[in-house]
C-alpha positions in Angstrom: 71.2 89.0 106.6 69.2 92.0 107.3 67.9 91.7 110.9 65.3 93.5 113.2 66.6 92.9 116.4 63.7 93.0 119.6 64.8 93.4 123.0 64.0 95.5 126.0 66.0 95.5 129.6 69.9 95.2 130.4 70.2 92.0 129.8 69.7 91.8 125.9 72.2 94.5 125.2 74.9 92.0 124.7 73.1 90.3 122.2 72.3 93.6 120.1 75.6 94.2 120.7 77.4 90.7 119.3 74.9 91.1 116.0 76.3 95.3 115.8 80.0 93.4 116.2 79.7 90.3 114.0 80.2 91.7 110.9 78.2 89.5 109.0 74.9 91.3 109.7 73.1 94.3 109.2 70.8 95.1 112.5 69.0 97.6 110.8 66.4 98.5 113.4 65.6 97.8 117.0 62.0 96.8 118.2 61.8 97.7 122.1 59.4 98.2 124.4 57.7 101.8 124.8 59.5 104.4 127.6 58.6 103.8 130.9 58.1 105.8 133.7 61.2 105.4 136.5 63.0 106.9 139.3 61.5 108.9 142.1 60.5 111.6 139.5 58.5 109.1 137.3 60.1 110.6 134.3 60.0 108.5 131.0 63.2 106.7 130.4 64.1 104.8 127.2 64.8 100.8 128.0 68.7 99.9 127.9 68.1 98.1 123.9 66.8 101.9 122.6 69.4 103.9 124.4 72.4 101.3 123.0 70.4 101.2 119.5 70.7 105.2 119.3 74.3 105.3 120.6 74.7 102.7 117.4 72.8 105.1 115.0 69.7 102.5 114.6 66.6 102.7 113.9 64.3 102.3 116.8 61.0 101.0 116.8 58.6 101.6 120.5 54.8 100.3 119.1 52.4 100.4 122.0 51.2 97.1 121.0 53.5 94.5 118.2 50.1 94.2 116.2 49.8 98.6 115.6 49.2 98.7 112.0 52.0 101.8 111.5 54.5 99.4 113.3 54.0 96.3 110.8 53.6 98.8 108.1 57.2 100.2 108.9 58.4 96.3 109.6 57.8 95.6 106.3 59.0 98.2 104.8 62.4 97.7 106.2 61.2 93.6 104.7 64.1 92.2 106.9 65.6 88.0 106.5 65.3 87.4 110.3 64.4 88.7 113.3 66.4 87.9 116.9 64.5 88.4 119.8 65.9 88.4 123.6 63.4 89.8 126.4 61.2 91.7 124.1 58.0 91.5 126.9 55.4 91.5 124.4 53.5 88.9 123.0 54.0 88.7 118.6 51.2 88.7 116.3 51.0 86.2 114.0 50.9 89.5 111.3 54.5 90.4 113.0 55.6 86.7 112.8 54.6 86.2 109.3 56.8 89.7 108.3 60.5 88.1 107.7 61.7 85.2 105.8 63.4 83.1 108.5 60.8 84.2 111.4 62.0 85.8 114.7 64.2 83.6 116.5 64.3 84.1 120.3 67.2 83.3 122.5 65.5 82.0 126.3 67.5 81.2 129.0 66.8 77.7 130.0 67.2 74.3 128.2 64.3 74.1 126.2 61.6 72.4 127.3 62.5 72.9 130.5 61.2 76.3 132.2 59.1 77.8 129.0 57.7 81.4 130.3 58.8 84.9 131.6 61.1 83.5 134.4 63.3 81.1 133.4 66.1 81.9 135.4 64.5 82.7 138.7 62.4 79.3 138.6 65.8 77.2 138.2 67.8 78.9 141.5 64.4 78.6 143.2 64.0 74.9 142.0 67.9 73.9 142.7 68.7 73.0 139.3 72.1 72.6 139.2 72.6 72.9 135.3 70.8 75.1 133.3 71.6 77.1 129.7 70.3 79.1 126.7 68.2 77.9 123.4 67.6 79.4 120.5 64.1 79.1 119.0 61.7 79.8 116.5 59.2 81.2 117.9 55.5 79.9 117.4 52.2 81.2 118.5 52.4 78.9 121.4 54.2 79.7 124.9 58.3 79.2 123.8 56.9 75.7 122.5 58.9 76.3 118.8 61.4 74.0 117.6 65.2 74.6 118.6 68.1 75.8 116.7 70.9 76.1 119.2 71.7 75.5 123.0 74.4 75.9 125.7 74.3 74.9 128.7 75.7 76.3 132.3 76.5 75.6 135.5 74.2 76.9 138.7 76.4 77.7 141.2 75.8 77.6 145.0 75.8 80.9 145.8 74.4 82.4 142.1 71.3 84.7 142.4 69.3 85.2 139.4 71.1 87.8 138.7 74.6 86.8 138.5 73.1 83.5 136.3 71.4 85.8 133.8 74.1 87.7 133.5 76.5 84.6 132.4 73.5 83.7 130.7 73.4 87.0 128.9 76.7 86.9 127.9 77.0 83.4 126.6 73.9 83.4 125.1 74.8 86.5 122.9 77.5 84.7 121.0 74.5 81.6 120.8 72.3 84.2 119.2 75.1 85.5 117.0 76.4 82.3 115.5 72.6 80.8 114.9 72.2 83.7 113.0 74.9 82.8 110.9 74.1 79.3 110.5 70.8 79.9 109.1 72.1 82.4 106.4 74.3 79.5 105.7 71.8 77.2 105.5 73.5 74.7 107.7 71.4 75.2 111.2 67.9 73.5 111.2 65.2 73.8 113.8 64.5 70.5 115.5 61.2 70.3 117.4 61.5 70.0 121.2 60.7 67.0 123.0 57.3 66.3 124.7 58.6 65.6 128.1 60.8 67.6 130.2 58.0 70.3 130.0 58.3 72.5 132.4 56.6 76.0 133.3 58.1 79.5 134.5 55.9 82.2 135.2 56.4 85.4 136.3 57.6 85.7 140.1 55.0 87.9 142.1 55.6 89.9 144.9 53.8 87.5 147.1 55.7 84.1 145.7 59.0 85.8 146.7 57.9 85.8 150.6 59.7 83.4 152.9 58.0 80.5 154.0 59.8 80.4 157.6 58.9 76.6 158.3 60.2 75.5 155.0 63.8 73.9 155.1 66.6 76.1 155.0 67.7 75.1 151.8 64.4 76.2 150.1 64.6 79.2 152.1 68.4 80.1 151.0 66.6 79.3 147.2 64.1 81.6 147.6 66.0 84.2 148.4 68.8 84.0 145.8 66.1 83.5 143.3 64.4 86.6 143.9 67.3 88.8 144.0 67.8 91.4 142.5 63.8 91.2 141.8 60.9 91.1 143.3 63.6 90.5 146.2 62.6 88.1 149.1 60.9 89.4 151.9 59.4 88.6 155.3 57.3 90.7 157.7 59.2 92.2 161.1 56.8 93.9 163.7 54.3 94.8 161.0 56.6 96.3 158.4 58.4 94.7 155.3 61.7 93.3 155.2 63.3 92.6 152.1 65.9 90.5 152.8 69.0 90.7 150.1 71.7 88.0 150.9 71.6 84.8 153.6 73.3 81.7 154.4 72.4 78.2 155.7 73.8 77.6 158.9 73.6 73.8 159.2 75.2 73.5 162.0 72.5 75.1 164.1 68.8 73.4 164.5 67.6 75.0 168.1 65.5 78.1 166.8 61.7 77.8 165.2 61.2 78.3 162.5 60.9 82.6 161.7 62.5 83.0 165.8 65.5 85.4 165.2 68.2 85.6 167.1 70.7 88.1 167.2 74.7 88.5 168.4 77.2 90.9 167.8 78.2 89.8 164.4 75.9 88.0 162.9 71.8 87.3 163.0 70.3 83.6 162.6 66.3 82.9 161.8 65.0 79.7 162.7 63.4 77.6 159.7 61.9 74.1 159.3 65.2 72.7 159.4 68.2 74.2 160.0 69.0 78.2 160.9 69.6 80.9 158.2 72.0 83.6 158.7 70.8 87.5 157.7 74.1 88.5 155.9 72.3 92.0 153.9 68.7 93.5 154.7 66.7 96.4 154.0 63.7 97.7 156.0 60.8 99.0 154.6 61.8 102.9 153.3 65.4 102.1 154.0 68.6 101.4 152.1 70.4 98.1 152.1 72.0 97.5 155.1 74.2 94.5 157.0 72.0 92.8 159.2 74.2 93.1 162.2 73.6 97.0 161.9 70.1 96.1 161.5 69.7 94.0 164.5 71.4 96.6 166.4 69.4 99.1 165.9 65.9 97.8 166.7 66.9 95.9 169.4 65.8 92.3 168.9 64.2 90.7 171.9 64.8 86.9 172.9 62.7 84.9 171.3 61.0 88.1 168.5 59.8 86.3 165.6 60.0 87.9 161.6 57.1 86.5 159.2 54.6 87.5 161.2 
């Protein structure tokens, strides 16, 4: 089939690159998101999709907005079968939808219906889910509400953050991508709808969601920050200034600190929570680089009894 592949950060390169590989295929543009300003010099940079699309001698595609009438003039134009979508970031017109024959097929990182929105991934470390996966879809006007094609499912581990689960995720769901493109040019993959329960949402984390609620257990607490790393990254305040804090631990053996009350030996750094302790393994203060919070605690001389969060 001839396919328009959309796509914006890191994490759908591997798809664009299992269509580029499969043979069957012919990706024969890329739809990505416009450059965006980045680094300390706020230059414009090209997202990860365009730069591997160029490197690949593709078309690429950067409308300011999916419904631009030069953008669906040149979509259909190209007039292609199908149209595989992984982290796009825009919302499609139903003018765009309408465009191919077999629609535009997204690949989301949850089992469908279970966390439908921009954060699939983040909401099941931060909710404890210990299986999650990838679906293919079709997608609809509504919020990743269209029936399913495909799914796969994988395992949450302990210690995953969002990150090293997207990037299985990213990886496994390629070849999802890949072989549902294959089974509707065969004709023999239908989309079934997806049930009515199971529903749930995943918005965007904000800043504020991803600050540590001291008094809640440790468990939620060792969630929270897993789930918010690599972004927005979990934070908590520490004498007036912003810590963000990168990897800790449960401690279940210890339960004698309140909850945010630090408290700090030579190796290590515990903070007190509504159940058990949590131990600081990485942090970074506000305008500094990641460092181990030993070093940290060190260095501004942590007082018996100081407390972070507040």
């Amino acid at each position: 089939m001839k396919l328009v592949f959309a796509g914006t950060p890191e994490v759908a390169v591997p798809a664009l690159d299992a269509l580029i590989a499969s043979g069957r295929h012919e990706v024969a543009a890329v739809v990505t998101r416009p450059d965006a300003p980045a680094g300390r010099g706020r230059r414009l940079v090209a997202s990860p999709v365009a730069e591997r699309a160029e490197e690949a001698g593709i078309e690429v595609l950067k409308p300011a907005r999916p419904r631009d009438e030069d953008f669906l003039a040149r979509l259909r134009e190209i007039a292609p079968d199908c149209c595989p979508v992984v982290a796009y970031g825009a919302l499609l017109p139903k003018t765009a939808l309408d465009v191919p024959a077999h629609g535009w097929v997204n690949l989301h990182f949850s089992l469908l219906p279970a966390w439908r929105g921009a954060a699939p991934v983040q909401h099941a470390v931060m909710a404890g889910d210990e299986v999650t996966g990838a679906s293919t879809f079709l997608i609809e006007e509504g919020l990743d509400s269209g029936p399913v094609y495909g799914v796969l499912t994988e395992e949450v581990r302990p210690t995953d953050t969002s990150g090293d689960l997207l990037t299985r995720l990213a990886f496994a769901g390629a070849g999802l991508l890949a072989a549902t493109m294959d089974g509707i040019e065969d004709g023999t993959l239908h989309a079934v709808p997806q049930p009515a329960e199971g529903i749930t949402l995943a918005p965007k984390i904000t800043v504020e969601d991803a600050q540590v609620q001291w008094s809640a257990p440790a468990l939620r607490v060792d969630r929270v920050v897993r789930g918010c790393t690599p972004a927005p990254g979990a934070w908590t305040l520490f004498r007036g200034e912003r810590l963000k804090l990168i990897q800790a631990v449960p401690v279940l053996a210890r339960t004698d600190l309140a909850p945010g009350e630090l408290s700090a030996a030579k190796n290590n750094v515990h903070v007190g929570t509504g159940s058990h302790a949590i131990e600081l393994l990485w942090v970074q203060p506000q305008g500094k680089k990641p460092m181990r919070a030993a070093d940290w605690a060190r260095g501004v001389r942590i007082v018996a009894g100081e407390l972070v969060g507040i």
